[in-house]
Structure formats: C-alpha cells, structure tokens
C-alpha positions in Angstrom: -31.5 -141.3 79.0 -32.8 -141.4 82.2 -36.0 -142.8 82.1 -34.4 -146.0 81.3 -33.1 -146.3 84.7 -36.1 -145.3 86.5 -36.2 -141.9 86.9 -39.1 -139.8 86.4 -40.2 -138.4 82.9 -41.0 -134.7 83.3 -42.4 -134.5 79.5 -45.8 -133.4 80.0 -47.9 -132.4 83.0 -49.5 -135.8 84.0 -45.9 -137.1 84.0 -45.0 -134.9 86.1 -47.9 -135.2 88.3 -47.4 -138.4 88.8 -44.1 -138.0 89.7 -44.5 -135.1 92.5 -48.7 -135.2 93.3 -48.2 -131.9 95.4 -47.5 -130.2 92.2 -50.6 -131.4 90.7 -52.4 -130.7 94.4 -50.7 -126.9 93.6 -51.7 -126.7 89.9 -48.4 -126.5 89.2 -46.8 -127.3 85.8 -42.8 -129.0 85.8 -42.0 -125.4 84.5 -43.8 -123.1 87.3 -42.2 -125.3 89.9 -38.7 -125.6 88.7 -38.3 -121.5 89.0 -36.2 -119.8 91.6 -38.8 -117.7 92.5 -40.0 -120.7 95.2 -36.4 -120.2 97.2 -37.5 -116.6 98.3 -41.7 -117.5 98.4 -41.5 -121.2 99.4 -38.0 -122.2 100.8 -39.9 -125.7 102.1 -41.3 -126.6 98.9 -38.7 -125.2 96.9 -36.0 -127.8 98.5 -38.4 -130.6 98.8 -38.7 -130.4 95.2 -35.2 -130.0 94.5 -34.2 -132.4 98.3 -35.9 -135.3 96.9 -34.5 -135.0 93.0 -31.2 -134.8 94.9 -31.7 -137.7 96.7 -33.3 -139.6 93.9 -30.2 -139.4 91.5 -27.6 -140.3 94.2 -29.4 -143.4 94.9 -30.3 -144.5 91.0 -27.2 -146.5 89.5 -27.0 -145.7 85.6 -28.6 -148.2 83.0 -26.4 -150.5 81.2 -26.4 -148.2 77.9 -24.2 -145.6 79.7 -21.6 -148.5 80.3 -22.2 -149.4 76.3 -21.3 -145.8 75.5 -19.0 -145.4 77.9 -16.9 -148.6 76.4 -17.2 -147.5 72.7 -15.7 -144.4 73.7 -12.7 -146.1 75.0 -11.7 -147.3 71.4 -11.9 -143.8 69.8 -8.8 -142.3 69.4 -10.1 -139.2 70.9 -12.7 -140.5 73.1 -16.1 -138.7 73.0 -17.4 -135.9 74.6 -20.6 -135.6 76.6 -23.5 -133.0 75.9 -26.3 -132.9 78.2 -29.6 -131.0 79.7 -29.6 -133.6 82.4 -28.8 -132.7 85.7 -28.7 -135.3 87.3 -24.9 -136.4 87.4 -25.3 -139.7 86.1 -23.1 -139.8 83.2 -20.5 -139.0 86.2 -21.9 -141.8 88.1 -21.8 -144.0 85.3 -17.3 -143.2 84.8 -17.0 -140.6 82.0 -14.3 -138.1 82.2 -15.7 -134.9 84.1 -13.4 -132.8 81.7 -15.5 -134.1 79.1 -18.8 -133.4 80.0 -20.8 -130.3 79.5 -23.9 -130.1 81.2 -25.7 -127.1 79.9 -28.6 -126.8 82.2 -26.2 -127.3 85.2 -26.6 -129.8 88.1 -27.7 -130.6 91.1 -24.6 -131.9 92.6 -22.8 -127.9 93.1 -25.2 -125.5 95.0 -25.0 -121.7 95.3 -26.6 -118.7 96.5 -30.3 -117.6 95.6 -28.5 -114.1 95.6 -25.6 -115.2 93.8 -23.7 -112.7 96.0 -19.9 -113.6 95.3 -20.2 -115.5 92.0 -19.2 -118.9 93.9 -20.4 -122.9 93.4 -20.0 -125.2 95.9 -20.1 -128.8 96.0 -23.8 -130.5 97.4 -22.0 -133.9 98.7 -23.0 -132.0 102.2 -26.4 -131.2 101.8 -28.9 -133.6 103.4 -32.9 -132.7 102.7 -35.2 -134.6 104.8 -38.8 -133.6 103.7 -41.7 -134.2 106.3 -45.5 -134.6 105.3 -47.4 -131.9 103.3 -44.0 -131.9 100.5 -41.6 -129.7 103.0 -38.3 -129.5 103.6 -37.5 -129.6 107.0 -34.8 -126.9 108.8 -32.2 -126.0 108.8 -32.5 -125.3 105.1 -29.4 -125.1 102.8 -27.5 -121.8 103.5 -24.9 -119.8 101.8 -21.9 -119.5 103.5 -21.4 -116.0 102.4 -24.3 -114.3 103.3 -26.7 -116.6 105.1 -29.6 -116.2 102.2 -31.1 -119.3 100.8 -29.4 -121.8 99.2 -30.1 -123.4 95.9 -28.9 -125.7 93.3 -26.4 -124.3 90.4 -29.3 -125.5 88.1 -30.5 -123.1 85.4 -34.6 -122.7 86.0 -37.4 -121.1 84.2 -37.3 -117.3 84.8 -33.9 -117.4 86.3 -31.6 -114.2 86.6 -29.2 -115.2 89.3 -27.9 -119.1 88.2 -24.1 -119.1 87.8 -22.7 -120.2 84.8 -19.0 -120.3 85.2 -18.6 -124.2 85.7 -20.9 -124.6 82.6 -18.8 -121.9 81.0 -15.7 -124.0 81.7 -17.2 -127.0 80.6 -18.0 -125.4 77.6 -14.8 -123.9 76.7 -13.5 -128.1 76.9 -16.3 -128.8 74.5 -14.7 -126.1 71.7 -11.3 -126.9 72.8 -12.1 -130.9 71.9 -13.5 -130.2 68.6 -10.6 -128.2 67.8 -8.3 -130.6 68.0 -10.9 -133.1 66.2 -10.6 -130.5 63.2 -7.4 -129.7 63.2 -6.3 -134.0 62.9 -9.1 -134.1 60.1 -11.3 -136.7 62.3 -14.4 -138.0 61.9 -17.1 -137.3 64.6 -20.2 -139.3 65.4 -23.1 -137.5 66.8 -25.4 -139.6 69.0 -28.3 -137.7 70.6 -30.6 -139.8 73.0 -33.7 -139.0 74.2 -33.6 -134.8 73.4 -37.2 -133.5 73.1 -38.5 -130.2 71.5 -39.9 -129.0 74.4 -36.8 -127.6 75.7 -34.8 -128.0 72.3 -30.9 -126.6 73.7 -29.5 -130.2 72.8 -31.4 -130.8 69.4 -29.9 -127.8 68.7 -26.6 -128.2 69.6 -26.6 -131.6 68.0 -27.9 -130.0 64.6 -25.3 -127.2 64.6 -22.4 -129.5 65.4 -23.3 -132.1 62.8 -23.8 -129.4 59.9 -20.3 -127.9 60.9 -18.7 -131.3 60.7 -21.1 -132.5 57.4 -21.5 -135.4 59.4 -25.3 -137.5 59.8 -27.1 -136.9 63.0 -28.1 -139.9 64.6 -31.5 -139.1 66.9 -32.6 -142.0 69.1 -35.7 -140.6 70.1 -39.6 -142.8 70.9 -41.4 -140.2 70.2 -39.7 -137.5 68.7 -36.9 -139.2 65.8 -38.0 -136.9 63.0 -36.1 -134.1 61.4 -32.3 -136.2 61.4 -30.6 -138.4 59.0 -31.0 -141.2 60.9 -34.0 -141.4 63.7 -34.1 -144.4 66.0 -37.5 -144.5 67.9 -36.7 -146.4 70.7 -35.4 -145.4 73.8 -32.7 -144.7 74.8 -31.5 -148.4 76.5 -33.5 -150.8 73.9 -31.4 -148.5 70.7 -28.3 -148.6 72.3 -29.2 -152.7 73.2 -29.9 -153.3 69.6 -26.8 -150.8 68.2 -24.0 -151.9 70.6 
C-alpha cells in the first residue's frame, strides 16, 4: 500500500539494498537489521535506520487510494475497520478513525524503552534523528525517561523479547469488539487485502481467518502474490483500487 506513494519496498534483499546501501555495505538482510539487538550493539545505526524511516513517513502524503477507501467507508453503515503490518502511520495520515485501526506490527509514531522497564509507550512527535555521514545517528540519542537506557520505536522486530504490546492489544480488543457488533446485526463484511506478501504472512492470515468466519470471498489485490483467494487482483495496490473505485 505503500509503495504506491513512494516509499521503499523492503520485499527482497536488493530492494532493500537499494533502499539503505549501508545495509548492503554491512551484509545485512531487512530482517538482521530491523532487530533490537542494534539498540544495545549499534545505538547510531540502530536509529539511523529507524531516524530516517521516521522521517520518511512524516514527510510522504498518502496516495489517492487511501482517500478512495477512506470514502467508501463513509457509506457503510458501520464503516470499516483497518488491519495492518505497516508501521508507518499513514492510514492515520490519510483520516481513518484511530479507534479503528489495528496495526499489528506496531508503529513508529510511539517509542519506548529498549528495557521495557515500566511497561509504558510514549508518543515520537518529539523525537528529531539527524544522521551524519557513514549512516549514524547523531547524539543525544532517544532516551527513556524512566531509566535513561536507549530508546526505541514500539515496533515489533525480528528476535524481539522486550516490544510492548499493550496499544496493539487495545487496538485489537476494538477490532473483536467491531466484528461483534457486525455479527450480532447479521451484516455483511467485505474483506479487502492490499499488497500482504507471504514473507511475513500475519495479514494473509488474518484476512483468511476472518473471511472463513464470516463465509464471505476474500478479495487479494496483490502484483505478485494474488493466488490462493476467491478473487486475486494483481495490480497494485493504487492502479486496483483506480480501476475498482
């Protein structure tokens, strides 16, 4: 869903490499650099990874698609409910209801401690990363305000022990809640997925599960990867949702 308004596709290594060439300078794959491990070896590179992501999806304005969706929503009786890996914010950015928005993987708008020493999120509208050459951070790096250890976003990561879950666990609780009530006044749900990959397969799966609870079709809009739904679109994300809406 991204992609579409120019931000980088992490699917597959030379993607990423083009993307963030100190990663390929490293001989590091999207998955060995998005760990938390780097906030305790490599603060520097940790948060010029994560500084300039931040950066990058404050200052990208959401493709026209998200407006499309967001409309069509608007004349459902009971709206829609957003369910997304991204963590970039943009559905946010783009006007839809941050009650009804789960964002599994977290996001990199609410930071918290690499320690995750009192359990607490905190909002990243603060944070500033400037990175100077060589793909570092410059200091003062993030810190908690609890305990002074490094800081890092509430983004779940490969190999990570510590990421607080509680706002997803909230959002989550909304998401049941929602379908609830669809059940319970007998209504019928569309599912739309755009752009969910196998690689990290939490919102195929998600998508699957609700639309066999619900006997409803799946709708995958996918360009490479359509397959395996009742109806697979492969376009992307914007030139589907172009042609659909």
């Amino acid at each position: 869903m991204g992609v579409d308004s120019g931000l980088p596709d992490f699917r597959g290594t030379e993607g990423f490499w083009q993307a963030y060439p100190k990663a390929k300078e490293l001989g590091l794959e999207f998955e060995e650099m998005a760990n938390p491990q780097w906030f305790r070896s490599d603060p520097g590179l940790a948060w010029a990874f994560y500084g300039h992501r931040l950066h990058l999806y404050r200052d990208t304005t959401p493709h026209r698609g998200f407006t499309k969706l967001l409309e069509l929503s608007k004349t459902k009786k009971y709206g829609s409910f957003i369910f997304t890996s991204n963590v970039d914010g943009q559905f946010q950015k783009a006007g839809f209801k941050e009650t009804h928005i789960m964002e599994c993987h977290g996001t990199i708008h609410h930071m918290q401690c690499i320690e995750n020493c009192q359990g607490e999120i905190w909002s990243a509208d603060n944070t500033s990363i400037k990175i100077e050459e060589g793909f570092k951070a410059k200091d003062p790096l993030p810190l908690c305000p609890y305990c002074t250890s490094i800081a890092r976003p509430n983004i779940l990561m490969f190999g990570d022990l510590s990421w607080e879950s509680k706002r997803t666990d909230a959002q989550k609780e909304r998401l049941m809640l929602w379908i609830d009530t669809l059940e319970q006044k007998g209504a019928k749900l569309a599912i739309v997925e755009l752009g969910a990959g196998t690689a990290v397969p939490t919102v195929r799966n998600t998508s699957e599960q609700i639309a066999t609870h619900f006997s409803r079709p799946l709708i995958r809009i996918n360009p490479r990867e359509s397959f395996e739904a009742e109806l697979g679109i492969a376009l992307g994300a914007l030139e589907a949702l172009d042609m659909l809406l």
